[in-house]
Structures are given as C-alpha cells and as structure tokens.
C-alpha positions, 0 to 999 in steps of 0.5 A: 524528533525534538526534545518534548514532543510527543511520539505517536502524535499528529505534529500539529497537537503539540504545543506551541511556544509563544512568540512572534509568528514567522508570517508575522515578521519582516517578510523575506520573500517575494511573490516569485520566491519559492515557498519551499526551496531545498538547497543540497540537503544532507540528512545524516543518522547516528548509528551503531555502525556510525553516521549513515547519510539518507539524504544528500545534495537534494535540491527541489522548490515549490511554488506557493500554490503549487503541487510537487510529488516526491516519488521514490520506492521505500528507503530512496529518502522521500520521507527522510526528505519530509520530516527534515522540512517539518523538523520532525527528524529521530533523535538521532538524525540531524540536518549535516548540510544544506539548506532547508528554507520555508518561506524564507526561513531556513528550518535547521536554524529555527530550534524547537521553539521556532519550529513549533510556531512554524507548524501549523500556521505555515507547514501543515501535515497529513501522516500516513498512518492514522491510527498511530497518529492520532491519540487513541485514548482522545476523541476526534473533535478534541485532538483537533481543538487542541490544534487550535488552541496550541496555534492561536486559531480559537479557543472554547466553544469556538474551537468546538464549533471550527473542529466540527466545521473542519470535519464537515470539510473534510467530507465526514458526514454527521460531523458533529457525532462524529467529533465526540467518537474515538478513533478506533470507532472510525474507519480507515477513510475517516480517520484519514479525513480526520488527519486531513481536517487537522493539517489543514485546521490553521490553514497552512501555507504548505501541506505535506502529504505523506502517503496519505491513502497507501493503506486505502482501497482505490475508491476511498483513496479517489475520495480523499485525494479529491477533497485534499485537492478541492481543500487546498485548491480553496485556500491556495496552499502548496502540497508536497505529495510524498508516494512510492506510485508514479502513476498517483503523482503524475495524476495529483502534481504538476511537477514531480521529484525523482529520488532514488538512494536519497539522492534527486535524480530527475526533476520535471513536468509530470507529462514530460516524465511520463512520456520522455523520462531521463533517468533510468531509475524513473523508467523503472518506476514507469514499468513497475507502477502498477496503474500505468502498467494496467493502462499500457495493457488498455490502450496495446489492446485498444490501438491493436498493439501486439499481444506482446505489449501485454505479456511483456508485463508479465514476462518470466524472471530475468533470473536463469533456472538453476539445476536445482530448479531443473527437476522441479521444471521437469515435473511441472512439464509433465504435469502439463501433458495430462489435460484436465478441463474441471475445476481446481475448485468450486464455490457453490452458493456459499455464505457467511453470517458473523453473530455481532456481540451485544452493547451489554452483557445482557443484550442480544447480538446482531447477525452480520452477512459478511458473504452472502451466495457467492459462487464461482470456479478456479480453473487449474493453472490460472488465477481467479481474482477478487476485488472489491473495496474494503468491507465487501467480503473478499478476505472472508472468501479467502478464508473460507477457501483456506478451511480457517472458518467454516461457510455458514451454507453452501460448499466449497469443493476443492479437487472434486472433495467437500473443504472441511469435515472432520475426517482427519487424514482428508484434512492434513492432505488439504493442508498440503494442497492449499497454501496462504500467503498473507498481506503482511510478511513481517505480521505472517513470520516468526521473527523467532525463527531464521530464514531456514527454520521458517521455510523448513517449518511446513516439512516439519510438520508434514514430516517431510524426508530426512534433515538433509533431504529438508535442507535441500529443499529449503536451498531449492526454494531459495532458488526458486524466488531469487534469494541467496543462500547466505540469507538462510541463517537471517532473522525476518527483521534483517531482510526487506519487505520485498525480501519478506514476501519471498520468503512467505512464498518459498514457504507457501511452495515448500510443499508443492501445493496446487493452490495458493491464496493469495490475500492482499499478498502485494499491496503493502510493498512499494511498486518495484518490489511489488513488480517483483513479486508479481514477475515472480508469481506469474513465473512460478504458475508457468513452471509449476502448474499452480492456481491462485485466488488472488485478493485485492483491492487494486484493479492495478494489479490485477489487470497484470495477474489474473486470468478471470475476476469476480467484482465483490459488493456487500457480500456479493459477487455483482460481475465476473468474467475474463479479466478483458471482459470486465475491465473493457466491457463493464457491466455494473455501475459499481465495477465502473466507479472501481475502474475509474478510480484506478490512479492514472487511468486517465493519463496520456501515455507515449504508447498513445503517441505512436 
C-alpha cells in the first residue's frame, strides 16, 4: 500500500493528485492492444525470514471489453496478481520483475501520484470484503461522493444527485434513503452493491473484481453478478473476476487464467477448460468445484450413468487407516450389526420468536419469528441438510439442535429424550452426544491454546481417562482427519484454514458423539480444501456411524453431502425430501430459483459429451 493511503478503504475514496489524466495524454495503444497486458510478473514480499517471491513469470492480457477470470485456491497469487495491477500491494511488497501495462502504462513506474489519477478513471475495484472496505463511521452516499469529487467526475449537489443515481444502478431499491444510512445498516448484498456503485462511479475502463460474492448465499450472489455484467456490458469496460470457483469463472468469463503456487499455469477459453483442461492442477479445480461436481452428479443420473459417477464424488479418503484407527473401525462395525430404523432425532412443531429491542429506552420492543413450525427427523447415520438464503432461519435450527437457545414451543427430542431441562446429568450426557463444528475455525479456536490442548479440552472436561490415555486419544484424532502429529505442539494461527477445520472436526470427534451440527462448516474455504473437508466427513460417517444436520447455503455442497434436504424460506420449511427428490423434481418456486442460481449449472460438460 502506498505511503498516505488509507488502510481499511475502498481504493477509489483515496485522494487523487492533480495532474494530466492517463487517458488524457498521447495515446499509446491501439484498438488491437491489450487493455491489461502482464509480462513475466514478480511480486516478491520482505520478510522476517527474507524475500518470500508470491508471484513470478505471470503473463496474461485483456482485451477492452473483455472478462478474464483469474482462479486459483488461497495462497496461488491470484489476489497478489490484483493489488500489483491497481498498485495497491503492503508496504512491504514490491514489483521485482516484469511488467504491469495498463493501457499502455506500465504501473510500477507510475509512483503514487500516477497511480492515484490511474484509479478510478481507468482501473476500477470491487474488494471482497464490504465491511471493511467501507468507513463504518461514514454514510453510503458520502463515501461515494467523495469518489467523485477526488477524480473530478462532480462536485456538490451534483455529486449528491450521481451518488443516488449509481446505487439505483447497482440495483438497491429506495436509493435515496438508502445514501443517507450507514453501512452496518445494510445487508451483505447491498453493501456489495454498494462497493459495485463505487468502482464503477468514474466509469473504469477495467474493473477488478475480487471475490466480489464469496461471503453471499447463491441467490444474492446471482443478483449481483448479474448486475456487475449488465453494468459493465453497458459501459464497455474489462472485468477481471478474481475467485477460487472454477465453475463461477467459466459461467461469468470468456477466458480464464489458472494460477497455482503464484505461477500461470494454464490459460484458455472457458469451454475449452472445462471440457479438455491441460493441466493437472486445473483438473483438480474441475473436481473440487463444487457446482460442477453437483451438475456431474445431474447429467451421470440424467444420461444413465453408473451410480458410481455419483459415489466417486464422495469416495473415501486416499489416506489408509492406521492402526490407531483400526479399534475405532472395529467399533463402528459393530455399532452396524445392531439395526435401528428410529430417528436420531425429531423436531417436532418447534418455533423461535426473538423479542427486538425498542428505538428508545422507553419504547416497546417488536417480536421477530425467526423459526416458525418446523419439523423434520435425521435418520441415524445419514446427513439431513438445510438451506436456504441468508435470514430463513437455518442456523437458528441449529442452534436450537445444540441446546445453545431454548425453542419458543414445540420439542425437539434427541435418542427418544426432550433436548434441554434442567436435569443436569441428562444435560452433560447430551453435551457428549451432540457436538458442533462452526463456519468459521479461526473464530471457533482458542488461539491461546496449541493443536493438542484445543482437541484434548473436551476429555478435559468430561474428565476423560488419565494424561497419557488423553494423549493417545489426541494422537488418534490426528489420524482419524489426516494431519501430522508435529502439528500438535502449533498455535491455530500457524496452520491453514483447511488445516483449522480439521482440527475443529478432530475436536467434534473427541468424544465419539453421535451427532455432529454442522453450521456453514465449508463454506469459508476455498474449493480444494472444501473437497477435503467434504471426502473427510463422508468418511468419518462411513466409519463411525455418525449423523450430521448439515447448514448451508450452497445447493453445491449439499447435492455431494447430504442424504435428505429441507428447503428453509422465512422461517419455514417450504419442501424436503431425499436430496434426488428435490434437486430433480422440485416442488416450489423458491427451491427452483435456489437450484438455478447454483453457479455452472447451466454449463456444457464433457460428461454430456459421451
């Protein structure tokens, strides 16, 4: 980040030196020349440890016009690859060779004042985290006046007048009110619009996109994709659409760049990736992508394809079953022998009403129905899904599941028993039984505690075995999610999110329960390690039994993991069924506009082929 710029800012609010524009200098390009051309990049980062190269001998163009995605998992350079272009890297990283031209321009010799008239009028930017790119002590509509005044696009009441007018663009209804809130008074959705209205506020001649819907359910993510398009379609400018979603990049792009370990390795057609991919890291995005992997599994089933195609998603783990696994497998074989048809557990009529603080102290609160007569079972050993966008009340369940808030009415009953009272022994022997594993593993982990303290915490304080008996247990843990021992004596901050999320799952398992809640336990990982994680859960139900009620909000995943769904809307349950059942043969409007809002869905595989 340049000297004077503000962290924690959208790019284009910063102010801009005055000066010549590029676009109003001697033009050095021609209608054939790349708008964006990058020539053997190096990005290289100063360390404690020394220089750390993120990206080197990256080459790629874009056209004018034109919509290139750059995919890749977490660390591969894709968003190292962005900041360079905007000339927004950390103090602490630089440009050590190559060339970064922008309409002719190369970046790195720009400085900070050339690279501040650069942005806004020629490179625009959608982050992808809202709330911490915009000021959370500003309104809206003044954030984006600023934008306009620092690049000379209006001034005043002008400026008032445009902001307005760009968040009607952006598709936020009732714009005007809206200018004049704040953003934590704005949804995820509409903050995102709002950083959309912003990058495109000067009317940019490329737009970088990065991650601009990761954090949004599938539906809200269609919406804004779908107006960034129209947008930019509209004004002629070049996208470059940076995501971890193979299948999301070959729906929204004609090209698509590969990067793996911050180096290009495959560039092409997004049809041509998808049906003849070259590299062997890009046949692995293919496999991991969740929304291809779900729309494999529709056309196997739909062409007559071997069930196979389908269980081949979710085959078990490449990893062979150590011996300390081998007394856990006897176990789980036994537990097999002993068929129970009845229900793990039962919700029955169960709702949640939330009393709503009042506007002032004296004023009387509002009731809110977060959970409104939902019942449903989870068969012992298979995984009940719920989806449903963000607000219909899904997590809600889960919590309630988990015995964290009490149902306004109805029951929930867990092994044939009422879930909460006040009988304390019953409470303590459930706590052992049901077990969590949450979105977020950083937010779930004390990073106090190291590897082996955080999975041994539950044997603690069920005062499981002795020391040595509790060491065991962790070392087979370990074993059971695939990590290595030496990670034991690690703080969560040294590991990976993927790593992370099997350390919340080795802690979930440490008291062999029999139901796992699963609440949004993938969504925040990137597609190769959320392939992971899904192989992993589907192999420890194989193995050991369990049940899962598994939370999200992606269709995606869920046609892999789960066994039966339950379609949430406001509080309700609208459909449920076996997961073929709904995702085939929908029965309500609202699953339908879920189902089709699943990124690639739409996309012509080689499986159709042959």
């Amino acid at each position: 980040m340049h000297r004077g710029d503000r962290p924690g800012l959208h790019p284009l609010r910063r102010g801009a030196a005055r000066g010549p524009r590029p676009q109003d200098q001697e033009a050095v390009t021609t209608v054939a020349d790349p708008l964006l051309s990058i020539r053997d990049l190096e990005v290289t980062f100063t360390t404690e440890e020394g220089p750390t190269t993120a990206v080197r001998g990256a080459r790629f163009d874009v056209m004018a016009g034109e919509t290139v995605a750059v995919v890749g998992e977490s660390g591969s350079g894709k968003s190292t690859t962005a900041m360079a272009v905007i000339g927004l890297l950390a103090q602490n990283g630089r440009v050590s060779g190559g060339q970064v031209l922008v309409d002719g321009h190369d970046v790195a010799t720009l400085g900070g004042a050339g690279m501040a008239r650069m942005r806004g009028r020629v490179i625009g930017m959608v982050p992808q985290d809202p709330m911490s790119n915009l000021n959370p002590v500003a309104r809206v509509g003044d954030q984006i006046v600023e934008a306009l005044e620092d690049n000379g696009v209006a001034r005043g009441g002008a400026a008032r007048r445009r902001a307005v007018e760009l968040l009607e663009e952006a598709g936020l209804p009732d714009a005007a009110r809206r200018a004049g809130q704040y953003p934590h008074e704005f949804s995820g959705g509409m903050r995102q619009r709002a950083l959309i209205a912003m990058g495109l506020s000067c009317r940019p001649r490329l737009l970088i996109a990065d991650e601009p819907t990761s954090a949004l359910d599938v539906t809200v993510q269609r919406t804004i994709l779908d107006r960034l398009e129209a947008l930019t379609t509209d004004l002629g400018t070049a996208v470059l659409l940076i995501t971890h979603d193979l299948g999301l990049a070959a729906e929204r792009a004609a090209k698509i760049v590969v990067m793996y370990r911050g180096e290009v390795v495959e560039v092409g057609p997004a049809a041509q990736l998808l049906t003849d991919p070259q590299h062997e890291y890009t046949r692995r995005l293919l496999a991991a992508a969740p929304s291809l992997a779900s729309r494999r599994i529709q056309l196997a089933r739909r062409l007559g394809a071997t069930s196979a195609v389908g269980d081949d998603l979710l085959a078990m783990s490449a990893e062979t079953p150590t011996d300390e696994k081998a007394a856990v497998d006897a176990r789980a074989g036994e537990a097999s022998t002993e068929h129970d048809d009845s229900p793990i557990v039962e919700v029955k009529d169960v709702s949640k009403v939330f009393s709503l603080r009042g506007s002032s102290l004296f004023s009387r609160g509002q009731r809110f129905t977060a959970v409104d007569g939902v019942s449903f079972q989870i068969p012992r050993g298979k995984t009940v899904a719920i989806v449903g966008e963000s607000g219909s009340g899904k997590s809600t369940v889960a919590r309630m599941m988990l015995d964290l808030i009490p149902p306004t009415s109805g029951e929930i009953t867990f092994n044939g028993r009422a879930v909460g009272g006040t009988d304390r022994a019953a409470e303590v022997r459930f706590r052992r039984q049901v077990q969590p594993i949450f979105q977020d593993p950083y937010a779930s982990l004390d990073p106090l505690y190291t590897i082996h303290r955080t999975i041994e915490e539950p044997l603690r304080a069920h005062r499981f075995g002795t020391a040595a008996e509790r060491r065991d247990r962790v070392h087979a843990l370990m074993a059971d999610v695939a990590l290595p021992l030496d990670l034991l004596g690690r703080y969560p901050a040294e590991l990976s999110g993927g790593q992370r999320q099997r350390v919340a799952i080795a802690r979930a398992l440490a008291l062999n329960p029999d139901l796992v809640v699963c609440d949004e336990a993938v969504s925040a990982l990137d597609v190769i390690v959320q392939s992971q994680i899904l192989h992993l859960l589907a192999d420890l139900q194989h193995r050991l039994g369990l049940s899962y009620l598994f939370i999200s909000h992606d269709l995606a995943v869920v046609r892999q993991i789960a066994d039966h769904v339950c379609v949430m809307e406001r509080g309700r349950i609208v459909e449920q069924g076996t997961v073929d059942d709904v995702f085939d043969r929908p029965q309500q409007e609202y699953t339908r506009v879920l189902l089709d809002a699943i990124p690639g869905r739409d996309l012509q595989l080689g499986l159709e082929a042959g």
